[in-house]
C-alpha positions in Angstrom: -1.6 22.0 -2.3 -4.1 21.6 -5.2 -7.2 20.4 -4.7 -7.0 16.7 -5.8 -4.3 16.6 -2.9 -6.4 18.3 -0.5 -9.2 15.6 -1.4 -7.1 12.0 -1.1 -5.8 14.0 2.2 -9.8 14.0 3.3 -9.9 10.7 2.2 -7.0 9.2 4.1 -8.7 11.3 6.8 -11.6 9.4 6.9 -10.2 6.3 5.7 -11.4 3.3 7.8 -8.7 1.8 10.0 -8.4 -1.5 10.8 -6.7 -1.8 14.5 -7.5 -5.7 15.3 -5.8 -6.5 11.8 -3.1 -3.9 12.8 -2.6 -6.2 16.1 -2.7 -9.6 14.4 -0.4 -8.7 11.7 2.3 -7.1 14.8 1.8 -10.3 16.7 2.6 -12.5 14.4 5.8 -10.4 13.0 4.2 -9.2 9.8 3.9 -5.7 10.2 5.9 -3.3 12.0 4.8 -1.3 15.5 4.7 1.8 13.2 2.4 0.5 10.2 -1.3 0.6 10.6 -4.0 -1.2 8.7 -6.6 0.5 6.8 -9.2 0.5 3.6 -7.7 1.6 0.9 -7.9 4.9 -0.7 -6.8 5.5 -4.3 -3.7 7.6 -5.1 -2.8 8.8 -8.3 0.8 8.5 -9.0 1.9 11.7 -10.7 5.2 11.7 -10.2 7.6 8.2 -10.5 10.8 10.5 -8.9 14.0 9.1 -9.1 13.9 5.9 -6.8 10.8 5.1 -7.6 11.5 4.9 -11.4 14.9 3.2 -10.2 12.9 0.2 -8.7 10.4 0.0 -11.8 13.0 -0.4 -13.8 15.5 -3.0 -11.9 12.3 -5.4 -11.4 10.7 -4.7 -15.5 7.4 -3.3 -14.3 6.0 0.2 -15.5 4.1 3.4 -14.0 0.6 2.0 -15.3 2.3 -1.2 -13.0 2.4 0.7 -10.0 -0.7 2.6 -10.1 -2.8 -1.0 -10.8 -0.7 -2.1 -7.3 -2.6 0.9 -5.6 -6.3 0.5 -7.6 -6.2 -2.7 -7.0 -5.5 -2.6 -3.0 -7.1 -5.5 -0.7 -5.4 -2.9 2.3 -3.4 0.2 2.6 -0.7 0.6 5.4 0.2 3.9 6.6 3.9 3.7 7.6 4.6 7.3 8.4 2.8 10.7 8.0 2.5 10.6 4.1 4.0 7.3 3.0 1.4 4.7 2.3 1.8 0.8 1.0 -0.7 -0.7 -1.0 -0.5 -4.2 -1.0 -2.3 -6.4 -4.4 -2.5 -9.6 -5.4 -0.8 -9.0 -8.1 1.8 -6.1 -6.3 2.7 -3.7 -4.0 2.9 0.2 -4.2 4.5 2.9 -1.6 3.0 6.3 -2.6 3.8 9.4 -0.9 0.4 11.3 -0.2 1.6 14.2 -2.9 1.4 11.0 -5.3 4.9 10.1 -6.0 6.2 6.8 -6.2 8.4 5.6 -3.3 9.1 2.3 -4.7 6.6 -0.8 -5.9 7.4 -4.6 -7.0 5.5 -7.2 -8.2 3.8 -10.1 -7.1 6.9 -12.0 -8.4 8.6 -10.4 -6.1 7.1 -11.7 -2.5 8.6 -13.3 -0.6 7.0 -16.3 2.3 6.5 -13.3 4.6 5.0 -11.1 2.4 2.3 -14.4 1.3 1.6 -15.0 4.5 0.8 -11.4 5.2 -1.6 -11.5 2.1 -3.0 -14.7 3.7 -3.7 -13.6 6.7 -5.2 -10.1 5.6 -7.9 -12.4 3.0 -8.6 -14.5 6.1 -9.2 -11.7 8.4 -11.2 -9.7 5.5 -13.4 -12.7 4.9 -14.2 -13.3 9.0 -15.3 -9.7 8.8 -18.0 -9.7 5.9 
């Protein structure tokens, strides 16, 4: 592992989490029992691999598109032991903690669910300034 892996795994280490946003996003159906809510932590995408550059192509958004989804974060969701999503306003990136793309899409792309989620997020966020 080289060391700029080694530091975004101290960083996701010592990442805030966010458990009562975790909760309110699960009880309301908009996140599942395995993802949990934290502050972001930027990833740098070094490797597109082949899905990931799949879906950038199939909804006409690039690399530099991706890695604005994860830069810009309002929250991070870790969904397994190295997959993260980082959810923008203006998109949404999954990295894999070595830094390659899973898949992203842009804003254009969300769905009622996926506004709502942002809604709530902002909402809770603001309560907690």
């Amino acid at each position: 592992m080289n060391s700029s892996a080694e530091d975004v795994n101290i960083k996701l280490a010592k990442a805030k989490k966010y458990p009562e946003l975790t909760k309110q996003l699960q009880s309301l159906g908009l996140a599942s029992a395995h993802d949990e809510a934290m502050e972001p932590v930027r990833i740098q995408i070094v490797d597109p691999g082949i899905h990931g550059s799949k879906r950038l192509a199939k909804r006409g958004i690039t690399l530099a598109d991706a890695q604005s989804y994860v830069d810009n974060a309002i929250v991070m969701f870790k969904q397994s032991a190295d997959k993260y999503l980082f959810i923008a306003d203006n998109g949404s990136s999954v990295v894999i903690v070595g830094g390659r793309l899973s898949t992203a899409f842009p804003a254009s792309w969300y769905d009622e669910k996926q506004l709502r989620k942002i809604e709530v997020i902002k909402e809770w966020m603001q309560k907690m300034k």
